[in-house]
C-alpha positions as a Python dict, from the first residue, in 0.01 Angstrom:
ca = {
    (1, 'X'): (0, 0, 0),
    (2, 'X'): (238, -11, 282),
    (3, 'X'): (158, -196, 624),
    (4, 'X'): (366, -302, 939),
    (5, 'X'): (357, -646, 1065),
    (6, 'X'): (118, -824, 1285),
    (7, 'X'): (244, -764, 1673),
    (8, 'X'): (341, -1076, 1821),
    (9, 'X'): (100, -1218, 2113),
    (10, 'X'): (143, -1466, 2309),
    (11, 'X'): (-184, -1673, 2409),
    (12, 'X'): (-192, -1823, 2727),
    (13, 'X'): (-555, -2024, 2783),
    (14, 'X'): (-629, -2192, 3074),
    (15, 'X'): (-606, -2576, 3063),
    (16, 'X'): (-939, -2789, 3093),
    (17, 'X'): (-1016, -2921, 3434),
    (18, 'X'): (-881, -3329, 3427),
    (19, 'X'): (-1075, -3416, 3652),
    (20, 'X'): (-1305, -3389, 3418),
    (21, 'X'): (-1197, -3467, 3070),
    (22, 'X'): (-844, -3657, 3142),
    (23, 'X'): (-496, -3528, 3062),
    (24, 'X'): (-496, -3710, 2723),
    (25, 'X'): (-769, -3602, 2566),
    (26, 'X'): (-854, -3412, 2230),
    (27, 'X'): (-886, -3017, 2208),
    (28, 'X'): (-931, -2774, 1946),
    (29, 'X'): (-794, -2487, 1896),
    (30, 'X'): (-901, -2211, 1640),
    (31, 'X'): (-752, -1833, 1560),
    (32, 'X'): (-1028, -1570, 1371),
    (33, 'X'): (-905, -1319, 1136),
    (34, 'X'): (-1101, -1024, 1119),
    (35, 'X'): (-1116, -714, 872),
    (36, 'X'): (-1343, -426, 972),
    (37, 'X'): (-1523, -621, 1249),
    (38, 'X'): (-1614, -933, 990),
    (39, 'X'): (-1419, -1260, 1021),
    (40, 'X'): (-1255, -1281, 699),
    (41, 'X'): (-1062, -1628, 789),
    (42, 'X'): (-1042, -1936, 1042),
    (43, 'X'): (-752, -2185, 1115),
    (44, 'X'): (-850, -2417, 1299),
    (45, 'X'): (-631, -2731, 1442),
    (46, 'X'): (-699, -3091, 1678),
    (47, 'X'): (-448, -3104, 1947),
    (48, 'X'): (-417, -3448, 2095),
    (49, 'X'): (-164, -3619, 2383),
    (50, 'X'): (-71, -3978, 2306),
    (51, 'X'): (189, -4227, 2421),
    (52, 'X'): (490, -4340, 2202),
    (53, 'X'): (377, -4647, 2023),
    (54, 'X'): (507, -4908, 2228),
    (55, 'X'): (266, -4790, 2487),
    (56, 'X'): (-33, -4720, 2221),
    (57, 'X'): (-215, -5068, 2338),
    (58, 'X'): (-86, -5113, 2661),
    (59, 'X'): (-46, -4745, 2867),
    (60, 'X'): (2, -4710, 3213),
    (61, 'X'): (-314, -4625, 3499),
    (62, 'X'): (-88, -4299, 3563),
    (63, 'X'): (33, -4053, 3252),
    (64, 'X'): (364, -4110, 3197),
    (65, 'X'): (463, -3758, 3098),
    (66, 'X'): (824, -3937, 2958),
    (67, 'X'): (617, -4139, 2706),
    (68, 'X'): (344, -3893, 2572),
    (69, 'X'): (405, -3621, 2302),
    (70, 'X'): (168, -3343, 2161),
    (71, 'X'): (1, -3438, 1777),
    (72, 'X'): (-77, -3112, 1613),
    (73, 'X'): (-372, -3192, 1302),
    (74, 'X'): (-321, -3020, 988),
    (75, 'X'): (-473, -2676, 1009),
    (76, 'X'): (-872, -2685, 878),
    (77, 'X'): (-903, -2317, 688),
    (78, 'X'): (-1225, -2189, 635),
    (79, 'X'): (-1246, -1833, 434),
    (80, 'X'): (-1525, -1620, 435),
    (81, 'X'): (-1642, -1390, 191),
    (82, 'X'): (-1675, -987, 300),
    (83, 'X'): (-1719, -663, 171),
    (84, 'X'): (-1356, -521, 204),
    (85, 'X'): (-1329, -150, 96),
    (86, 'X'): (-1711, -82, 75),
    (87, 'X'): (-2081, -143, 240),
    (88, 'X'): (-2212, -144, -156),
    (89, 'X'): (-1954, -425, -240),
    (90, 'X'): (-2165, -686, -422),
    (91, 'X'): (-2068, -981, -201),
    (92, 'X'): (-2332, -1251, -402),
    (93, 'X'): (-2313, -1574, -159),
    (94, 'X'): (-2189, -1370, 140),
    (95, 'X'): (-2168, -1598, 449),
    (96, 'X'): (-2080, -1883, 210),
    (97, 'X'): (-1763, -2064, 290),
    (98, 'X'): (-1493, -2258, 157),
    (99, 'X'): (-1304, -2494, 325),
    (100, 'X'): (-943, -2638, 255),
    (101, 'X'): (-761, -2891, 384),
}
């Protein structure tokens, strides 16, 4: 079995209104891998914005862009369990999931 890489993509989202939910606060972000139309696999991550320690207690009214850096969680990976070659694939437990962290 023989198969060429994934093509790159690049994902470009639009950012959440701040207005609304403030510069610094918490997203999630999650990428779906699917085999014949099921989702086989999901990676998941928390993305969070927060000031360099010295500023932790203390930050300013405005963001200081110099002072905040990006925290990437570790990745959440939940696997799913699918018939892969066949419809007739015994797939006992078949939506259940397991989750590693």
């Amino acid at each position: 079995f023989e198969s060429a890489p994934p093509a790159k993509t690049d994902l470009e989202a639009k950012s959440a209104d701040s207005q609304e939910s403030g510069p610094l606060e918490v997203a999630g972000l999650y990428i779906s891998a699917l085999y014949g139309g099921k989702e086989f696999c999901r990676v998941g991550y928390y993305v969070r914005y927060e000031y360099d320690p010295e500023l932790q207690e203390n930050p300013p009214e405005t963001v200081d862009w110099d002072h905040v850096h990006r925290v990437l969680s570790a990745p959440r990976v939940t696997k799913f369990i699918i018939p892969w070659d066949s419809e007739d694939m015994d797939v006992s437990g078949a939506g259940a999931e397991e989750m590693l962290q």
